[in-house]
N, C-alpha and C positions, 0 to 999 in steps of 0.2 A: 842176627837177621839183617839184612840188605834190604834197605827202604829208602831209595833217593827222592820219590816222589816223581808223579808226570806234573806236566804244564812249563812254562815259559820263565826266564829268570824275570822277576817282576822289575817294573819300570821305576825308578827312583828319582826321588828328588832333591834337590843341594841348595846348600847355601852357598852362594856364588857358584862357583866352579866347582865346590871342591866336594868331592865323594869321602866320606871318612872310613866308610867300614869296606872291610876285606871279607874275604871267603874265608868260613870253617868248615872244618871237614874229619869228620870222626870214622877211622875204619878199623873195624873189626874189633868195637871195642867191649872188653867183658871186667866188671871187678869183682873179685868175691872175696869177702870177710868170714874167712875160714869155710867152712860147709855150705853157707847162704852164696848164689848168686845174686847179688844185688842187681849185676846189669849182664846181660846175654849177648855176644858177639852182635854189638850192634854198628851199621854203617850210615851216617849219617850227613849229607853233603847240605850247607847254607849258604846260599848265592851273598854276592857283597850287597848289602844295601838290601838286604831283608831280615823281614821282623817273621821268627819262629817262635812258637809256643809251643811248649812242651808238655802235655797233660796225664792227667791219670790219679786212679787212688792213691791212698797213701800204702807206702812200700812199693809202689810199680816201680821203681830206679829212675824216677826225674831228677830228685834232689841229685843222687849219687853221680848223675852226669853232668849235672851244673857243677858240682864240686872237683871233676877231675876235668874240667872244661880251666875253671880257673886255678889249677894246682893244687888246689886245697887237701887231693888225694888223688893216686898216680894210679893207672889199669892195670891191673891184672896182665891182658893184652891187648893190642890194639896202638895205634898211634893217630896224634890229636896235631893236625897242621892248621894254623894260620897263612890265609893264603899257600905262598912254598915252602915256608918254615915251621919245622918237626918242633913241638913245644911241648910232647911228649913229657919228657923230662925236667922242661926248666921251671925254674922257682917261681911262686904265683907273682911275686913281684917282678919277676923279668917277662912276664909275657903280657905286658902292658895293656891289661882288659879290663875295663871300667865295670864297676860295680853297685847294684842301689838293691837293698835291701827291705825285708818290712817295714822294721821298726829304724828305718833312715840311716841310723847310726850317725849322728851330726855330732859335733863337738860346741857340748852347751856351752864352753868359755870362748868361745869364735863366733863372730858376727856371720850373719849369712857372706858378704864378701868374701870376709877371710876364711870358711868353709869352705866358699867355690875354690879359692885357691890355692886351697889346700894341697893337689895334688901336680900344683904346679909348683907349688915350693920345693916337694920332694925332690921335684927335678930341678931347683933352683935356678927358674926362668920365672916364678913370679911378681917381678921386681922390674921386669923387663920392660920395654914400651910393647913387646908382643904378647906378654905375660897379661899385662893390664888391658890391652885392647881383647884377649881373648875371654876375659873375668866380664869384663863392660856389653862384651856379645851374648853370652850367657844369660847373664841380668834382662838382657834384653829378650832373647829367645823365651826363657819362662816364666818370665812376663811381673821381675820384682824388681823393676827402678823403683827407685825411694826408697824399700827396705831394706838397702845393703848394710846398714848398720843394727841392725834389729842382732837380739840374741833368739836360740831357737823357740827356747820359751815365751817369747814374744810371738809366734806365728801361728796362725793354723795348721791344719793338719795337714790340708791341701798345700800349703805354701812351704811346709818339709819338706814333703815330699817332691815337691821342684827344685829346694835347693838341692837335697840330695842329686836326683835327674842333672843340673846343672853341674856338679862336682864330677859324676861321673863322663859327662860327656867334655870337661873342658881342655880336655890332655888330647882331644883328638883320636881317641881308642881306637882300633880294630874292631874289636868287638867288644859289646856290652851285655853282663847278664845283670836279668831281675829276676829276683827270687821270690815272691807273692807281695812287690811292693805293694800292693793295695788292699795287702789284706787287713791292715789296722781304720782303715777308714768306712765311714757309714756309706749304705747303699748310693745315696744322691751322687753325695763326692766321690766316690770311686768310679761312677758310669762317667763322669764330666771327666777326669784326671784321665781314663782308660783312654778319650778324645783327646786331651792332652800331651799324652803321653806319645801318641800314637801320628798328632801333626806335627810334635819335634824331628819324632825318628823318619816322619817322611823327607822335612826338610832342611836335613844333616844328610841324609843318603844313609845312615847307621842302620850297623848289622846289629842287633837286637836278639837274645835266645832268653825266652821268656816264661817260666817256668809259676804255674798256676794249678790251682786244685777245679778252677772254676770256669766251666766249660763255656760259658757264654761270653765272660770276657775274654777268651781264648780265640774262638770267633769272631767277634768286633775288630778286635786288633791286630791280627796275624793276615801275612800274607800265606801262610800255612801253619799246618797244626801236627805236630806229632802225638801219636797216642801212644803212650805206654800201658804195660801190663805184666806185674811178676817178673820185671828185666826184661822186657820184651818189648822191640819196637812194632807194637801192633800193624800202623799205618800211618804213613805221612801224605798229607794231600794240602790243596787250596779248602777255606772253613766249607762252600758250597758242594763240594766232590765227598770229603768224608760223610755229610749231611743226606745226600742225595746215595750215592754210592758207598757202604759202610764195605768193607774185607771183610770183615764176622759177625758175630752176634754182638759181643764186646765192644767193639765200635759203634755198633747201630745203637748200643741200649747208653753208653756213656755220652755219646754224641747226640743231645734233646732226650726228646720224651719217645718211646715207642712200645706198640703193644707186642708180646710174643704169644703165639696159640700154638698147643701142642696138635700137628697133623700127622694124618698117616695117606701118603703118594700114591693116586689110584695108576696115575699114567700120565706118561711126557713124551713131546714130542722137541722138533728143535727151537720151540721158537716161545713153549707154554709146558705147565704143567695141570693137574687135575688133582687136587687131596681134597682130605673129606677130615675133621674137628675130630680127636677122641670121641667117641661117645657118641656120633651123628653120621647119618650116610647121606645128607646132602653135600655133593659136591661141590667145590669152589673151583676158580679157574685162574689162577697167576699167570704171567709171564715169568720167561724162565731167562736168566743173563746166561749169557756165556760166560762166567765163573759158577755158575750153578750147575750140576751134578745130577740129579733127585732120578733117586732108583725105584721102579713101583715093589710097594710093599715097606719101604723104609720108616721111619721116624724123622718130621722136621719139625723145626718150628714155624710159624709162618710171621713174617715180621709187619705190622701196619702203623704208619705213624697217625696219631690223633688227629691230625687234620685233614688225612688223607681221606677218613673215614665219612659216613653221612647216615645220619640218625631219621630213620623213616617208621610210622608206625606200620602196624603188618597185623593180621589174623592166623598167625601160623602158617602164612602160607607158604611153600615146599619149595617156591622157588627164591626165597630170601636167600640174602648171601651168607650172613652169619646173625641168629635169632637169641634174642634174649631180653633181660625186666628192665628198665629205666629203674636204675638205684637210684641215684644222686644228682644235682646239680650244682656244679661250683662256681663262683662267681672267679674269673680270669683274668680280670684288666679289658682288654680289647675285645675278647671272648668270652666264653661259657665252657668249661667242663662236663659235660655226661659223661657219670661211671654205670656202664651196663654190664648186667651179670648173666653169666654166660650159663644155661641151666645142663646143660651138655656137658661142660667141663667145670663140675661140680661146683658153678657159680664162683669161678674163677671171672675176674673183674677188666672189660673194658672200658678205657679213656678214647672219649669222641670229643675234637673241639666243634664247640656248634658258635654260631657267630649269632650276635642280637640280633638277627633281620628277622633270621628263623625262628618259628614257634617249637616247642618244645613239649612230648606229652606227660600226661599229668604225670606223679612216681606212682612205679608199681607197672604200669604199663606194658605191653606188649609191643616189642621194636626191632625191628631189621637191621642190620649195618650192611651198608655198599659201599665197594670202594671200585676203582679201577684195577684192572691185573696190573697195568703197568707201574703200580705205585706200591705193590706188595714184593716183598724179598720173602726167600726163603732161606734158611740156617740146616745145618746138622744138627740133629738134635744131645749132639755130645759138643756142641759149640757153646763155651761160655757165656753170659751174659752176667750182670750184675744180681746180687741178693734183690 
């Protein structure tokens, strides 16, 4: 599947002059281990100086494309260029792309120093006055003067995984993949590092392909976000366009929180449609995109995100948009969760973010939801979504 993404190559920034990352460019690429497609003819284009994140369940083929990203296993079909060079083929160590990992992989008998320069010994320049001035820039950028003699077990967790970030970036890469580096750290420290991580790579200019289970940091960090699914490049967009504008059901439901209600299409015209809840013949009224379809008589779903929604008490009255009980109330952080049960479809469970300003009625209650058309999508109702 062919998915370059719209919008504009993103603006970057440098340390001094210099841009480090190049363009990747994945086309038409598919691996299969035996019977199993792991990954589906996928085309995949990353501007220089951009941070992409790769997401999805586990088995969607993100791992499997980070891995033949950095040689680790070769496609099936397809070819895999760095800027104008075919790297298809060559060995993970001749395609010079930096790497950071969960668990850091540091070498506990090496000081943080001699860690960072480590991959510049490989290339037996770190001895150099340019070897050393680029180990000295490092230390600088994430942020461990003084600690250059510490061993790993001497450091936090946070501070691994900067050396690590520092090791991979001091060879100057093309490109750089992370593989869930933050998945070993506690919630605090992984939201601070994901800021961390994220004002390095702006001010390197570095192409970054970031591979994550966890959609929110996916978001924060990315100048776009590819979605996987089943070897499928579902959609690639900027974090606000897949958020706003999902391609499926799959995207809408893996991309935040969103409600799905089973309808059946009374009538559309070009610009709206008209469905009515299983089980209820009050009408609703959506706006309709121009990737929307909806034939009268069909099966959709109707997709509404929590916020979008507003929680109003009602008398049963006939003109409410969608009627059901105040089950629940959950406490949010910023917000409130109302879980309203839907009596029509057989107390199937909506999510309403309510915000503290608002009062909220007693449980058990009798309650409206309104939303705006313009904030409701609709799905085929053979379109995937998550369990």
């Amino acid at each position: 599947m062919r998915a370059v993404g719209r919008g504009r190559t993103p603006s970057v920034h440098r340390l001094g002059d210099k841009l480090i990352g190049k363009s990747l460019t994945l086309s038409g690429i598919s691996k299969a281990y035996g019977a199993v497609e792991a990954v589906k003819n996928t085309t995949l284009e990353i501007h220089a100086g951009e941070f992409v994140s790769i997401v999805g369940p586990s088995g969607s083929g993100k791992t499997s494309l980070l891995t033949m990203i950095a040689g680790f296993e070769h496609p099936s079909t397809g070819t895999i260029h760095i800027a104008s060079q075919d790297i298809t083929s060559a060995a993970p160590h001749l395609r010079n792309i930096g790497m950071v990992f969960q668990r850091y992989a540091l070498f506990p008998h090496m000081t943080v120093q001699e860690n960072i320069a480590f991959p510049l010994r490989m290339r037996r320049v770190s001895k150099t006055p340019d070897g050393r001035r680029r180990v000295a820039e490092m230390l600088d950028l994430v942020q461990l003067e003084g600690l250059e003699d510490r061993y790993p077990h001497q450091l936090s967790g946070g501070q691994q995984q900067r050396v690590a970030v520092a090791r991979a970036l001091v060879f100057n890469p093309p490109v750089i993949l992370m593989d869930e580096p933050l998945g070993a750290l506690d919630k605090k420290l992984r939201e601070a590092m994901q800021l961390e991580i994220k004002r390095i790579q702006e001010r390197l200019g570095a192409t970054v392909v970031y591979v994550t289970h966890d959609q929110e940091e996916a978001l924060t960090m990315s100048n776009r976000v590819a979605v996987m699914h089943r070897g499928t490049l579902q959609q690639i967009g900027a974090p606000d366009e897949l958020y706003r504008d999902p391609r499926n059901a799959f995207v809408a439901d893996f991309v935040g929180s969103i409600n799905f209600l089973p309808v059946t299409v009374v009538s559309c015209d070009e610009s709206s449609a008209v469905v009515v809840l299983r089980g209820s013949s009050a009408p609703i009224s959506v706006s309709r995109r121009a990737s929307d379809r909806p034939t009268p008589g069909q099966f959709y779903q109707l997709a509404i995100r929590p916020e979008h929604l507003e929680l109003r008490p009602t008398q049963w009255d006939r003109n409410s948009v969608i009627e059901g009980v105040l089950d629940t109330v959950v406490f949010a952080g910023a917000t409130r969760t109302a879980v309203v049960r839907i009596s029509a479809l057989g107390d199937a469970v909506v999510r309403v973010q309510v915000p503290f300003s608002q009062a909220i009625p007693e449980k058990g209650a009798l309650v409206s939801l309104e939303f705006a058309a313009v904030n409701a999508r609709l799905f085929p109702a053979e379109s995937e979504a998550l369990p």
